[in-house]
C-alpha positions, 0 to 999 in steps of 0.5 A: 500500500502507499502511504502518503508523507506529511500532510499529503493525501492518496486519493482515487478519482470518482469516475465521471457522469456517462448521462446528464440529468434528463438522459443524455448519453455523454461520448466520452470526450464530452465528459468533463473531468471528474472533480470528487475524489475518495480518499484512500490514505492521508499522511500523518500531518506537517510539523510547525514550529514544534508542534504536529499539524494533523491531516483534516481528512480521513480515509473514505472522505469523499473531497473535491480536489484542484482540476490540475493538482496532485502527482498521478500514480499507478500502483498495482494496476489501478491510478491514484492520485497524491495532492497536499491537502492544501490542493483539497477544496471541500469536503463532500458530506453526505 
């Protein structure tokens, strides 16, 4: 398994709407890229000024992340990717 360093989170991107609200059929390169994302693994938090920063998010968080943002890896055939938290927009309650 990864496991993100300081405040970095491990995230997998949510797949994509395939039809619009009244039924449309999306070809795939109309869809826009997805925004929300799972959140897989966090880091243990930065440290500043001495004391320990702790990650916000926790594992099975679903978050909106930065459109460009964050390194994309592929680890044992499926594609994550890792963003500082300070990438991390919302958090998506349900």
């Amino acid at each position: 398994m990864i496991k993100p360093l300081e405040n970095r989170v491990l995230i997998k991107m949510k797949e994509g709407e395939e039809t619009t609200k009244s039924g449309i059929i999306l070809t795939g390169g109309s869809q826009e890229k997805p925004q929300i994302a799972e959140v897989i693994e966090v880091g243990p938090g930065r440290t500043v000024d001495g004391k320990l920063e702790p990650v916000t998010v926790k594992k099975g968080d679903n978050v909106i992340v930065s459109k460009y943002s964050g390194t994309e890896v592929k680890y044992e055939g499926t594609e994550y990717i890792i963003v500082k938290q300070d990438d991390i927009l919302a958090v998506v309650e349900k």
